[in-house]
Structure formats: C-alpha cells, structure tokens
C-alpha positions as CSV (number, residue, x, y, z in Angstrom):
1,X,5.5,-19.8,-10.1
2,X,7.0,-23.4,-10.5
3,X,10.2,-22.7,-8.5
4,X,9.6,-24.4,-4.9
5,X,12.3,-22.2,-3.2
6,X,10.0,-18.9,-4.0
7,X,6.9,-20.1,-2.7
8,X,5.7,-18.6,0.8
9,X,4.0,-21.4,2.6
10,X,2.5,-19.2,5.6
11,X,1.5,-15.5,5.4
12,X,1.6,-13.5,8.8
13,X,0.0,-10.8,9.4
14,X,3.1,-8.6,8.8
15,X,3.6,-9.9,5.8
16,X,-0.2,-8.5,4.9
17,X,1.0,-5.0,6.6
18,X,4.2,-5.0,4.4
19,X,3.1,-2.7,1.4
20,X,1.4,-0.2,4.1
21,X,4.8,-0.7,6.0
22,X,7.0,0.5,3.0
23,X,4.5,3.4,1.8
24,X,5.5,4.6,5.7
25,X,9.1,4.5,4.7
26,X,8.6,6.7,1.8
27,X,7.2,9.3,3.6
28,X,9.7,9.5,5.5
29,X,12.8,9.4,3.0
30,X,10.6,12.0,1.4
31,X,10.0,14.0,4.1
32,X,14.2,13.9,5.7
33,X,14.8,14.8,1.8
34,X,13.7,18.3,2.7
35,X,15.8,18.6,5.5
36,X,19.6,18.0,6.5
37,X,18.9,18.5,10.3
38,X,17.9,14.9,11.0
39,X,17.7,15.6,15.0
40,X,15.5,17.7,14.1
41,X,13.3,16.3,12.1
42,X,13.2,13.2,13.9
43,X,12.2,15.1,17.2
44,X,9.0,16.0,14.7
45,X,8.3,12.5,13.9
46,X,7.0,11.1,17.4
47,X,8.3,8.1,17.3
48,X,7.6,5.8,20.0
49,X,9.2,2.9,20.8
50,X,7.7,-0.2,22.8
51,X,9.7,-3.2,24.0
52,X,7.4,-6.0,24.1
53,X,8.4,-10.1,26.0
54,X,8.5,-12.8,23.6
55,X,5.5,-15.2,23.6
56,X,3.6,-17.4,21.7
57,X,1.6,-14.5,19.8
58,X,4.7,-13.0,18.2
59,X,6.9,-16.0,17.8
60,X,6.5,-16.2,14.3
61,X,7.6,-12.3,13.5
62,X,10.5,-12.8,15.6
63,X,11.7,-15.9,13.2
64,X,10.9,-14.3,10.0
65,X,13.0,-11.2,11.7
66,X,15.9,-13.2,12.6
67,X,15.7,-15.2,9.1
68,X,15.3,-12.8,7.1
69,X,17.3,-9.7,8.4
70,X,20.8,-9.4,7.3
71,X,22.5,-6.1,7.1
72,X,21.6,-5.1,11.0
73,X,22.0,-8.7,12.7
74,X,25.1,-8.4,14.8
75,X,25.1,-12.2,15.0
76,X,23.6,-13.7,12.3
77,X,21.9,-16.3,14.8
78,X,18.9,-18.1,12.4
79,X,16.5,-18.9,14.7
80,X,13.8,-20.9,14.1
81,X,10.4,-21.0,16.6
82,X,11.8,-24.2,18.3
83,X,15.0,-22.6,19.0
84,X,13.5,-19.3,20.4
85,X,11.5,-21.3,22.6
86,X,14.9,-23.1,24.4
87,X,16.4,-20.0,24.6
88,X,13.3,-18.2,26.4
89,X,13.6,-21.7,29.2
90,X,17.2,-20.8,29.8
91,X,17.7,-19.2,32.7
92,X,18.7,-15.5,33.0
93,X,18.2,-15.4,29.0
94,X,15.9,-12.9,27.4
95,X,14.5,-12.7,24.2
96,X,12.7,-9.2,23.4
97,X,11.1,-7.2,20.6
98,X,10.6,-4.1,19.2
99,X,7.9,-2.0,17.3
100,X,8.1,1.6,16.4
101,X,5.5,4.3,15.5
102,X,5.1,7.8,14.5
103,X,3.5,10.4,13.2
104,X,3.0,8.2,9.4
105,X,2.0,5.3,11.0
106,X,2.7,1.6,12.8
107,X,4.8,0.4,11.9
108,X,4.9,-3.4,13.6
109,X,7.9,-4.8,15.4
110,X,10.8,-4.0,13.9
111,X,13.6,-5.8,15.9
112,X,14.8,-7.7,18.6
113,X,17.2,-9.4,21.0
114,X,18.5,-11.7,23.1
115,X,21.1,-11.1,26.1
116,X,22.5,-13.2,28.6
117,X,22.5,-11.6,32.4
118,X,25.2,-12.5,34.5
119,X,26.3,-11.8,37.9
120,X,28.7,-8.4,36.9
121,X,27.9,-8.3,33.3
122,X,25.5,-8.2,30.7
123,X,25.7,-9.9,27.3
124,X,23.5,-9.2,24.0
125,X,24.4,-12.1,22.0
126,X,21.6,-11.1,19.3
127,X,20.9,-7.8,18.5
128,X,18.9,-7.4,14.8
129,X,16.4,-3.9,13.0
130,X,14.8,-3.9,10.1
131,X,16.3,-1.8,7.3
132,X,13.1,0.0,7.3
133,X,14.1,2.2,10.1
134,X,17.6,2.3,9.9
135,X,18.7,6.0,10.5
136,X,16.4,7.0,13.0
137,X,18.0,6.3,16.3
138,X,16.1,3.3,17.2
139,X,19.3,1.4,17.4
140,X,20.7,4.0,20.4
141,X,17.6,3.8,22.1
142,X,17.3,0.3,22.7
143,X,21.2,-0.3,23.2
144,X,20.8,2.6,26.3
145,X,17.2,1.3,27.7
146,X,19.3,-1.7,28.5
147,X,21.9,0.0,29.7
148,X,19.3,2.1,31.8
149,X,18.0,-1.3,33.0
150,X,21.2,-2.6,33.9
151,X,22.9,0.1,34.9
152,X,24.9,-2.0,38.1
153,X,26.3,-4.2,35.2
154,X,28.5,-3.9,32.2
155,X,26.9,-4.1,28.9
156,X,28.8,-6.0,26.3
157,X,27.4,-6.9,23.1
158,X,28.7,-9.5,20.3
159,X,29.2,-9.2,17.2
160,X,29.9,-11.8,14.3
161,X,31.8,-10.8,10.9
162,X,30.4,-12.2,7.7
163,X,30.1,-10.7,4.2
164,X,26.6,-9.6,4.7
165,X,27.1,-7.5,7.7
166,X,30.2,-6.1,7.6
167,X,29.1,-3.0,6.1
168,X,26.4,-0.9,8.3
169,X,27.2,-2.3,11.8
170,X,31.3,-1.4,11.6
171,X,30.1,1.9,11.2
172,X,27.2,1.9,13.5
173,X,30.1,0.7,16.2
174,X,33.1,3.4,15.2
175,X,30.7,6.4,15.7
176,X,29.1,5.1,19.1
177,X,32.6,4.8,20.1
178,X,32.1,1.3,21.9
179,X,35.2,-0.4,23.2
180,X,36.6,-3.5,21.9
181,X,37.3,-6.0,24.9
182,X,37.7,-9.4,23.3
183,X,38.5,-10.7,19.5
184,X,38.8,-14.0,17.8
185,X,38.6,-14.3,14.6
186,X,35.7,-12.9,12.7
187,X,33.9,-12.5,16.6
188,X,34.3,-9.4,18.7
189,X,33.1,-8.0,22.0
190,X,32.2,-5.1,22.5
191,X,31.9,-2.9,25.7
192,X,28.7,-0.6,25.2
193,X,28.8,3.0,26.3
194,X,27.2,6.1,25.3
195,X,28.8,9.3,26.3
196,X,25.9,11.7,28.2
197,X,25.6,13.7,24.8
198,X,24.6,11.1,22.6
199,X,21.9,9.7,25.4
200,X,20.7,13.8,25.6
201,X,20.2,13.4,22.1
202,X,18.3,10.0,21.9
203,X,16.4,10.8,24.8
204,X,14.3,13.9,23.2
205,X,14.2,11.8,20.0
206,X,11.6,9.5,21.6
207,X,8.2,9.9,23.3
C-alpha cells in the first residue's frame, strides 16, 4: 500500500470489466478441456470479431494495451496517448483495434495495430492480443482481414526480438509459414501469407 510504483492512478472501464473478463476465460479453458478438436469447438463458440478506428473514446485501452501487453507484441512499441495521437496524423498510417465476443461473453478490445500503407506494399509495424484469447485464431483472422483489404499489396509485418517475446510469436510465425524477407539484428520482416487451407479454416471459425 505504501509502494508508489503499485499504485493505479486511473481506473478505465476495462480495468472494472477485468474480473468478468477472466471468469470468461475460464469457461473456456474449461470448456476446450473437454475436447481436443479445438476447430471444432471453436466453430461452437461464436466468436465475433469487430475492428473498430482509433479515437479519442478508446485511446486510453489502446495504451494500457500496448503498455501492458508483452508476450503477443511483435514490436514492443510503448505507446503512450500522445504518441498514438502523432501516429494517427501521419499520413497513410493506421492505428486499429480489436474486441472479441462469444457465446460466454464480451469480452472488450483485445488488441490492436498499426501499419504503414505504401504504394506496393503494406507494413504492420505493431501488431499486439491480449493473452486472454491466445489460441483462438483471432491472431489469423485479423493478419488475413488485412490481407483481404489489401489484397493488390504485399503484406509484411515486423517483428522485434527481446526476452519477453521470443517465446509465443517464433512459434506463432514457424506454423503460419510466413517468409523471412529482411534481418538485422534482433529485427525481422516478415512476408505474410496464408495458404487457402488455413484462411478455409479461419473463415468458418468466425461469424
């Protein structure tokens, strides 16, 4: 209680939704426990994704996203309001997020990014998702709506090594099969591609 770097100075409201948030997440560990088809299961949830323009009335849940998520933040990129708001006057930069529901619940905005569009090429220089809803596809669904969206372009994404994500997002990468195209150092770029199997399967995961 004394400790100043463990005090919370402003409460959002997802921050009041987060008990209700992880009660949702138990359900459904408990309910994938019962089951080792997750396509399947998942297909049962109906989960709906919706992709929502970054604005003054969700500013703050996208810094306390980029802040405080870690394990899924292909760039690491801390972000504070200020600097969301230069990137969103930049042009040809977009900064999105992301909420999910299902059958269990809301459960808020979960993610988001930022890309770069360029005359051939896209770039997503930030791509982050909550731990919450890791393992549910989410991730392939919002890497191929912006494929879908930019299908005339080439969609590259970045990705920056450090200790605290080099553990879920190498993997993430080998088993979507994505190409390396440039690497220096602890940064690599990736080319993003899903084969038409994988965007079958995404597809009828999502309402």
């Amino acid at each position: 209680e004394n400790e100043n770097r463990f005090k919370k100075f402003i409460i959002s409201k997802d921050d009041l939704k987060k008990y209700r948030q992880y009660k949702l997440k138990s359900k459904f560990t408990e309910h994938i426990s019962k089951d080792r088809n997750v396509v399947s299961i998942l297909k049962g949830l109906k989960q709906k994704i919706t992709i929502l323009n970054c604005g003054r009335n969700n500013m703050k849940r996208a810094e306390e996203l980029f802040n405080k998520t870690n394990q899924f933040n292909f760039s690491l990129n801390r972000y504070k309001i200020s600097d969301l708001f230069i990137i969103l006057n930049k042009k040809n930069f977009e900064v999105k997020l992301f909420s999910l529901k299902d059958k269990f619940g809301d459960h808020g905005i979960i993610g988001s990014y930022v890309l770069e569009k360029k005359k051939d090429s896209v770039l997503i220089s930030d791509f982050i998702l909550s731990c919450r809803v890791l393992y549910r596809y989410v991730e392939q669904y919002i890497l191929y709506n912006i494929i879908k969206q930019n299908s005339n372009k080439e969609v590259k994404i970045l990705y920056k090594k450090t200790k605290v994500n080099s553990n879920l997002i190498p993997k993430f990468i080998k088993t979507q099969q994505f190409n390396l195209s440039k690497k220096n150092k602890n940064c690599f770029l990736y080319k993003v591609k899903f084969d038409s199997k994988n965007i079958d399967e995404t597809k009828k995961i999502f309402k």
